[in-house]
N, C-alpha and C positions, 0 to 999 in steps of 0.2 A: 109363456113369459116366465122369465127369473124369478121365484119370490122374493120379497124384502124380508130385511130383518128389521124389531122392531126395535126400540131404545133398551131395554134390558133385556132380548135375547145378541143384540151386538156386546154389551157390556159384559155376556156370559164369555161368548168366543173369546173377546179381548184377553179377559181375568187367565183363562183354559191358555191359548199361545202364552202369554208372559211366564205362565208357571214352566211349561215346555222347556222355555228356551231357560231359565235360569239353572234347571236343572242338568238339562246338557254343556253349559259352559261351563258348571263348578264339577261336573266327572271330567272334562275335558284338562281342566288345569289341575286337576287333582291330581293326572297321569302324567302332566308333562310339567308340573312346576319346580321350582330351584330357587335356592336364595341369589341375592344378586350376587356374590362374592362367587357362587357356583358359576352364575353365567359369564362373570369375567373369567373368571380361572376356562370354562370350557372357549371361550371366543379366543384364547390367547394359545390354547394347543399345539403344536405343529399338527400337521395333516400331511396325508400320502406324498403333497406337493411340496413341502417345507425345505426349507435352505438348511436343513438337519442335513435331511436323510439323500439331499444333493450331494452332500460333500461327502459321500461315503466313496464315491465314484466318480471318477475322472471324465467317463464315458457318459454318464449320465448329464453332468452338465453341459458337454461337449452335442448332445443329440438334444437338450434342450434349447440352449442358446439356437443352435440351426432351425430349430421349428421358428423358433422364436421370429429371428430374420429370414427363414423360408431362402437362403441361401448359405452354400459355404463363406467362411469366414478366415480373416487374417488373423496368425496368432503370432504374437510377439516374444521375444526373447524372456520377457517377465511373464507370461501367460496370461497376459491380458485379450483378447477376443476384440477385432475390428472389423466392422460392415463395410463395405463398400456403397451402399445406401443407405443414407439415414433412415434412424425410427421412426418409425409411425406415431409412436405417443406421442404426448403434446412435451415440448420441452420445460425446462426453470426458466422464469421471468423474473427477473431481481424488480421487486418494488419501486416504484415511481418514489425519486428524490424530489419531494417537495418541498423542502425546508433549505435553499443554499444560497449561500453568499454570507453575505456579517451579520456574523450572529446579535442575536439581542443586546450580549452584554458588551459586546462593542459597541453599540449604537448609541445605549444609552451612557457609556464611558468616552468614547471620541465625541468632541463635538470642531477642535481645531487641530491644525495639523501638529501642534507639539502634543495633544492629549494622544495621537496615537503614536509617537515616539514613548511618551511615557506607559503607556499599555502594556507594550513591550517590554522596554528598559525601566521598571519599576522602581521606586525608591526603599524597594529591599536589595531589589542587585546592585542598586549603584552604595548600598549602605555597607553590603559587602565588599563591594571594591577599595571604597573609599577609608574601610579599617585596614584592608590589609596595603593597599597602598601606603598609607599613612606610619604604619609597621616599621615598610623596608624603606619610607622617604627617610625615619630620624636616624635609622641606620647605616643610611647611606652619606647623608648629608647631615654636617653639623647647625648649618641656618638652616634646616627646615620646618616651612610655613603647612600648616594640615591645610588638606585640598576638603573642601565640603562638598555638597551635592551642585549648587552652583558652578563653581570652577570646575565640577568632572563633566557635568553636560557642555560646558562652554568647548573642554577638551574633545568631545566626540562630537562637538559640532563643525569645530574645526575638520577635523577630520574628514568628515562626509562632505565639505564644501569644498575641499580640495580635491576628493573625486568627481566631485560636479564641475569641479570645472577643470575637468579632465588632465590633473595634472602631474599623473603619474611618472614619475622620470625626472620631476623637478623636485630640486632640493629646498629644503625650508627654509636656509638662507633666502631662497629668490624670492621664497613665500611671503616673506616679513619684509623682501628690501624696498626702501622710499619707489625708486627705478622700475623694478619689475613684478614687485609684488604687488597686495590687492589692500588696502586699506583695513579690510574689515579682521584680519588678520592682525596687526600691529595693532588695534583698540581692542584687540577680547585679552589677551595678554601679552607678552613678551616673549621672545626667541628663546632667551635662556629658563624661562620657566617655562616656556613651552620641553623642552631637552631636559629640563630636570622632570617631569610630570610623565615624559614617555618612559624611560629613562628606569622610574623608579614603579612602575604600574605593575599591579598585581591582583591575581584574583583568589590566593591563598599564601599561607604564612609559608614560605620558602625554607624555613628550618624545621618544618615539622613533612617537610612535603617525601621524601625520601621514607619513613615509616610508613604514612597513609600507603605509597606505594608497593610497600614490602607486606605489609597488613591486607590490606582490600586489595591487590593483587590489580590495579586499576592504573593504566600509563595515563588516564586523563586526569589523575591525581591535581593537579596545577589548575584545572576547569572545573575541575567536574561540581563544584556548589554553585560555581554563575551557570555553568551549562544548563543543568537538570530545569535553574529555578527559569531560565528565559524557555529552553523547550515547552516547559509546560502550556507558555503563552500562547503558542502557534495555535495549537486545537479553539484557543476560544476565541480567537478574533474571527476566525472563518470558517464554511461548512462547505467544501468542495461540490463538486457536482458530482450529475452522475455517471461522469469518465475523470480515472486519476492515475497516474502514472510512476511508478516505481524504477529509479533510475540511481545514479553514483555520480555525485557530485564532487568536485575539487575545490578548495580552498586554498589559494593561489600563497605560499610560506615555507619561504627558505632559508630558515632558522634552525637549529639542533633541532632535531625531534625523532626519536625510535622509532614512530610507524609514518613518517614522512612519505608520502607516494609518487612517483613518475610518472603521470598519464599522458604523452606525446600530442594525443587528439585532442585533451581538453585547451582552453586560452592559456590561463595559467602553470602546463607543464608541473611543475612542480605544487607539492601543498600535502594537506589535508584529507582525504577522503571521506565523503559523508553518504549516506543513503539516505533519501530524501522520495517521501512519498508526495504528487505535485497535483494541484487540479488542474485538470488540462484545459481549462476554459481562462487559468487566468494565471498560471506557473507559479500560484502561491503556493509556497512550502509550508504543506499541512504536520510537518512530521518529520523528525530527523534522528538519525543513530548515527554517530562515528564510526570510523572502521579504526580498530586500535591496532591489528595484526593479529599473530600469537603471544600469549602469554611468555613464551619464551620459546628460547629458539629450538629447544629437542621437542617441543610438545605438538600432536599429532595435527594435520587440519582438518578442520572442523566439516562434518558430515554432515549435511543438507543445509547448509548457511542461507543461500538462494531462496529459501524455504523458510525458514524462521526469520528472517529479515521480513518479507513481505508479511508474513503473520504478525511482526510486531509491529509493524508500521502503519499496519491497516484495523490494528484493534480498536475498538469505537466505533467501524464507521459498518455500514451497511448497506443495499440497495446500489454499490457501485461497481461499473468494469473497471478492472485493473489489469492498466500494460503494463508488459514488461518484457526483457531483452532477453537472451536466449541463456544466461549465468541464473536468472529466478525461474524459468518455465520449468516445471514437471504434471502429471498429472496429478500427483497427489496434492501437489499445492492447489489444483485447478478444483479438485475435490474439498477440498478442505476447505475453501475458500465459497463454493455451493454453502456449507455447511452453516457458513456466515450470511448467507444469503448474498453473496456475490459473485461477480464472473470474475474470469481472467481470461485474456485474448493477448497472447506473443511466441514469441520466435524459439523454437527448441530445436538443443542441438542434435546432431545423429546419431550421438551416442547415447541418447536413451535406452533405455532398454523396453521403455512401453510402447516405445513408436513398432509397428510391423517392416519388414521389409520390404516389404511392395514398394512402402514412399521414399524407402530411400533409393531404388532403383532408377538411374539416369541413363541408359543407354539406349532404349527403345523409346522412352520418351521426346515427343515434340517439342520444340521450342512455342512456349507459349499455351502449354495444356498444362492444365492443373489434376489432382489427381485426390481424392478426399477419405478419411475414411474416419466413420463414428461406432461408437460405446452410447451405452443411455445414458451418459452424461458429458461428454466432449465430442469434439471434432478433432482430427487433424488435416493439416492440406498440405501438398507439395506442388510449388509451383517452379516449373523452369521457365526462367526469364530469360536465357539464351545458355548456347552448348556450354556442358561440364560446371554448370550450375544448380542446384536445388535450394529451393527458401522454404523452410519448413517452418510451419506455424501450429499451434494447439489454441482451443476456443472453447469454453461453457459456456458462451455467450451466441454461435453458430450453432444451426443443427440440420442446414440443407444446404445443396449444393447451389451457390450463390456465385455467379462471375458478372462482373461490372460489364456493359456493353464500352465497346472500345480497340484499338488496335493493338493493347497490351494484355486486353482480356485476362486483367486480376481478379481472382476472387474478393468478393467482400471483406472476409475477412485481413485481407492484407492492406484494403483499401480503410478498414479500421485502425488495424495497427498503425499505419501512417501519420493518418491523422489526430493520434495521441502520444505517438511513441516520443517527443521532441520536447515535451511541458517544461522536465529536470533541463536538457539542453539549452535551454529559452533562458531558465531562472540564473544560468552558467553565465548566457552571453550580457544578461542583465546586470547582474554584479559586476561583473569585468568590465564596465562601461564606466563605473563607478568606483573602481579600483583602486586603493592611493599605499603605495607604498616607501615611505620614512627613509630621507637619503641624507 
């Protein structure tokens, strides 16, 4: 049998190991220890495998990447490297948008439906209107009466009730007449101060406007102090979800104006051009920038527009997919928009230079096959939906080969694109319903 130990020959052993071991852990860190500044500076080194001594050699990154995907790869006009199967690592997951719809300080500022007209149209903007209207009214007219905040909102109430009741094409005479007009119309004011009020409206001093515009170099000179201060609004009445849409809106006006646009497919033909970022759940315009043109007619155009637009438009926001048309797709937007912690899912055209050529190839392709190819951070796809057609899309948001079951056999992602790309179209056909233009 084993002997025991008794109470102070165990408390011997005990004292004897603790000494042991102390002794060996402080030789042990005596040889291997460093200040912590050492251990950051050493953890932060390049090593044999570093994205250094990669770029030394063309061939090096070229025999990596193929380990990497364990197949040959497409390379692209810009040298960008595409798999024909997706990565194995896991993809970006943009964060779950908990927080959307009206915001707080809407909620507690709207409680009727004029409080959320005033939200919007503030009684700073209309205080701005209402000086410089006031300006060009005594200069224009010997009897003129100053418009207050009162009469201006009567004026753009008129206004809007005469889109509502769809009456675009009708002259204000008819508006006002006993016969064909509408009562509420003859009791808010009269024909002729209504025509003196449109008449004489203004959203800056019209003598000074000609410098501003020689100075800040700005053709929205005549807007741009109501513009900036209602923009601002949009962001705070509402929090998009988490799909929103990046598209080019028209503003239906056929008046003088130097960056005046043609768009044949929009309602209104003629107008305005806006780029307007939309929530696709509800076509609210979270976000808007003009399109002014060029500064002037010799001056260069502008190099990645498509690209800084979506960047401005989406600054503030996070956690969301952004569609968009094949004028804003590139990858670097696609990247840089990761960076923000978002996607982008839309349509790019062939003239990329990061697309490979495999997807633009149409001749040996099926009617009805799609055809995919990923980076560790996008997709692209090329689907033919019948002969002598390709629809090409790019994706941070895809990262496997995904086709809808069906007799069109779209991929996902196109069946994504779809059902967001229309938010801006929607908000178009909405205003145009309500449309009223001064005859």
């Amino acid at each position: 049998m084993r002997r025991r130990f008794n109470v102070n020959e165990a408390l011997e052993v005990f004292q004897q190991l603790e000494e042991e071991g102390e002794s060996a852990s402080s030789s042990s860190t005596d040889d291997s220890s460093c200040s912590d500044e050492e251990a950051e500076d050493q953890a932060f080194t390049p090593g044999p495998d570093s994205g250094e001594e990669m770029e030394e050699g063309s061939d090096e990154e070229v025999v990596a990447a193929e380990e990497r995907w364990d197949h040959p790869l497409w390379q692209s006009k810009s040298g960008i490297a595409w798999s024909p199967t997706p990565d194995t690592r896991i993809p970006f997951r943009a964060p779950d948008v908990r927080h959307c719809g009206i915001t707080r300080l809407a909620v507690s500022y709207i409680q009727t439906i004029e409080d959320s007209f005033d939200f919007f149209l503030t009684t700073t903007i209309l205080d701005v209107i209402i000086k410089y209207t006031n300006i060009e009214g005594r200069r224009k007219y010997d009897d003129w009466t100053d418009v207050d905040r009162v009469e201006l909102r009567a004026l753009f109430g008129l206004l809007i009730l005469a889109g509502v009741h769809r009456s675009r094409g009708e002259s204000s005479a008819s508006l006002w007449g006993e016969e064909t007009g509408r009562p509420i119309f003859r009791a808010t004011m009269s024909l002729g101060r209504f025509h003196m009020l449109t008449a004489t409206l203004r959203f800056d001093d019209r003598l000074t406007r000609a410098a501003r515009r020689l100075v800040q170099q700005d053709k929205l000179a005549p807007l741009r102090e109501v513009w900036d201060l209602w923009a601002a609004r949009l962001p705070l009445a509402y929090n998009p979800g988490e799909d929103v849409c990046v598209d080019e809106q028209l503003v239906g006006f056929r008046g003088r104006c130097n960056f005046k646009q043609y768009m044949p497919s929009k309602p209104a033909k003629y107008g305005i051009k806006l780029w307007v970022v939309c929530d696709v759940a509800t076509s609210y315009a979270w976000g808007i920038i003009p399109y002014l043109g060029k500064t002037t007619r010799d001056a260069p155009a502008e190099r990645g527009q498509g690209k800084r637009v979506v960047l401005e438009l989406t600054e503030g926001l996070s956690g969301r997919t952004v569609t968009t048309d094949n004028f804003f797709t590139s990858l670097a937007l696609g990247e840089e928009l990761l960076q923000n912690k978002m996607c982008l899912v839309g349509t790019v055209r062939r003239n990329k230079p990061e697309l490979p050529p495999q997807l633009l190839q149409m001749k040996s392709r099926a009617v009805l096959s799609s055809l995919f190819g990923f980076t560790s951070t996008a997709t692209a796809v090329s689907y033919i939906p019948k002969r002598r057609r390709n629809v090409l899309l790019l994706s941070t948001k895809h990262h496997q080969v995904q086709i809808q079951e069906g007799p069109q056999q779209k991929p996902t992602v196109i069946i994504d694109y779809n059902r967001c790309k229309g938010a801006v179209d929607n908000l178009d056909k909405v205003i145009y319903l309500f449309y009223f233009v001064l005859l």
